[in-house]
N, C-alpha and C positions, 0 to 999 in steps of 0.2 A: 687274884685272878688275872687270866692275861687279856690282852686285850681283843683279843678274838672271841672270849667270849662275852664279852662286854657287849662284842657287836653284835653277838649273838641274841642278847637277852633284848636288845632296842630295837629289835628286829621285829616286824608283826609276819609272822606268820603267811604265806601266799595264800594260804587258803580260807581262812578269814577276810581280807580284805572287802569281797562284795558282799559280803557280810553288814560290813564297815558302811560301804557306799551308801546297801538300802536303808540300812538308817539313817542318813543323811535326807534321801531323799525321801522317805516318809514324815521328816521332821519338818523340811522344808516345805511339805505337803501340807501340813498341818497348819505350819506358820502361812503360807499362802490361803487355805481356806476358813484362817482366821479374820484375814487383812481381808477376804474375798466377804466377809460375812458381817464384818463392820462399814466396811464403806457400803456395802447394802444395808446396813441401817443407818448409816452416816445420807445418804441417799433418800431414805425413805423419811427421814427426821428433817432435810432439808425441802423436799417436796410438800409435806405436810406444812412448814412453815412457813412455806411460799404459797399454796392455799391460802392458809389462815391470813395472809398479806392480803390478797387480790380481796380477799372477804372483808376485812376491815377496809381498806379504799374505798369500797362498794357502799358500805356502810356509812362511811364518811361523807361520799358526795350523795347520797342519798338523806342526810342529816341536811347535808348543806342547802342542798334543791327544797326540800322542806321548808327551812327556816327562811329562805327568800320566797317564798309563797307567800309563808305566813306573815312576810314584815311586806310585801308587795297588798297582800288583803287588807292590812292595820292602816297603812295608807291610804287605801282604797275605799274601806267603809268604818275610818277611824273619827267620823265626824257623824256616824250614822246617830247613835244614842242622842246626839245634841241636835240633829235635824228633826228626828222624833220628837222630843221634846216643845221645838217650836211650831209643830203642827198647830195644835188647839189655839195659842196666840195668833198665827196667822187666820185662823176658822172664825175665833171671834173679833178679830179687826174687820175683817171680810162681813160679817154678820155685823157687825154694827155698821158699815155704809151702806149695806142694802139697805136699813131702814131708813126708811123718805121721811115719815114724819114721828121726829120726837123731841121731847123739850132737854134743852141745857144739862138739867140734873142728869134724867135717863145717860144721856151721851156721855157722863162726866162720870157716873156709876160704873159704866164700860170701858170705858178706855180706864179705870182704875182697875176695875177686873181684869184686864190684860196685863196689865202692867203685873197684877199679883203672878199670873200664869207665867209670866215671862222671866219675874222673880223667881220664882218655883223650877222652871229651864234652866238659870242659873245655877240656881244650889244645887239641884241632882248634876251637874254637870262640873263643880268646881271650880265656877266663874265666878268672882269676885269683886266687889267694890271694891276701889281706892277713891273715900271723899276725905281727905284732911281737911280739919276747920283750921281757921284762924287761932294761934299762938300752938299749934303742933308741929313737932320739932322736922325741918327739912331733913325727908330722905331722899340722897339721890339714886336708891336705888327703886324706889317707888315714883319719885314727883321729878317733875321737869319746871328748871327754874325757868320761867320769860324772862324777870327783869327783878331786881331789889326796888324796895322803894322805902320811904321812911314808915314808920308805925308807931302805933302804940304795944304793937309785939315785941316779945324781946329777940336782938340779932338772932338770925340766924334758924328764927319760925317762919312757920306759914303765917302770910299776913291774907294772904286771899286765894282762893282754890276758884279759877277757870273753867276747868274742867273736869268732872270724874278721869280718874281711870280706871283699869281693871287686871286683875289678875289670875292665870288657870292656872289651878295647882302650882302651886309658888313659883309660875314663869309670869314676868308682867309682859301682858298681850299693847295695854296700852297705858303711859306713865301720866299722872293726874299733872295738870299744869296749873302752874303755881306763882304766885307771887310774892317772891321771900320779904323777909322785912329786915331791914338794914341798924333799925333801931329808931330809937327816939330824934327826930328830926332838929337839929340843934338849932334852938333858942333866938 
């Protein structure tokens, strides 16, 4: 073939052409009300997400506001249960000095009754003796040593207990005092 019609056949046509165009511009139309229809849900998926944000923040210092109330109240009436408890002791110390006239025994009956009540405040409350006796092994995280001195304990006991002490719920409030024993005092 020659080359004329070569040119011939690569040729579109004139009257085709806008033919040509509106499909372009119908495709492009498409492709634009595709892109127009995702970033409207790309949009609506990011607003919903930024909701759900402000709603958890909300949720969160509202958790937080909560949990400082309630540790601001533990503070506040975290000794109530053990105030209770020393009521009746205080009622009946009070009630035994009102009385003007009793004998030795009576008075000694009482102040043992309290003493049980005030035992009883203890245990509901988790308050604890600390009395080492003599030849039980120094703890320091229980007993506060004063001083060593020689004994007939073996090194390193309690040779003599000072003081009680006490303990709430396995924190010691006050360490028993103590006097270690050093050992057999030489010869």
């Amino acid at each position: 073939m020659s080359a004329s019609t070569d040119q011939n056949e690569n040729q579109i046509p004139e009257d085709n052409q806008p033919e040509n165009e509106s499909i372009d511009v119908a495709a492009e139309s498409l492709v634009e009300s595709g892109l127009d229809q995702q970033l409207e849900e790309a949009q609506a998926k990011v607003a919903q997400y930024y909701d759900q944000l402000l709603r958890a923040k909300a949720e969160m210092e509202n958790i937080r506001r909560r949990a400082d109330d309630e540790v601001s109240k533990a503070r506040k009436f975290g000794t109530e249960s053990f105030a209770e408890s020393l009521l009746p002791v205080r009622d009946s110390l009070e009630a035994a000095l009102a009385q003007e006239e009793q004998t030795i025994e009576a008075f000694r009956e009482g102040v043992e009754t309290t003493l049980r009540q005030l035992d009883n405040a203890f245990t509901r409350n988790q308050l604890k003796e600390v009395a080492p006796q003599a030849g039980d092994k120094f703890d320091p995280h229980l007993h506060q040593a004063i001083s060593t001195v020689p004994s007939d304990q073996a090194e390193g006991t309690v040779a003599m207990a000072l003081q009680k002490g006490y303990v709430l719920a396995d924190r010691v409030l006050r360490p028993a005092l103590v006097m270690v024993s050093s050992g057999q005092a030489p010869a």
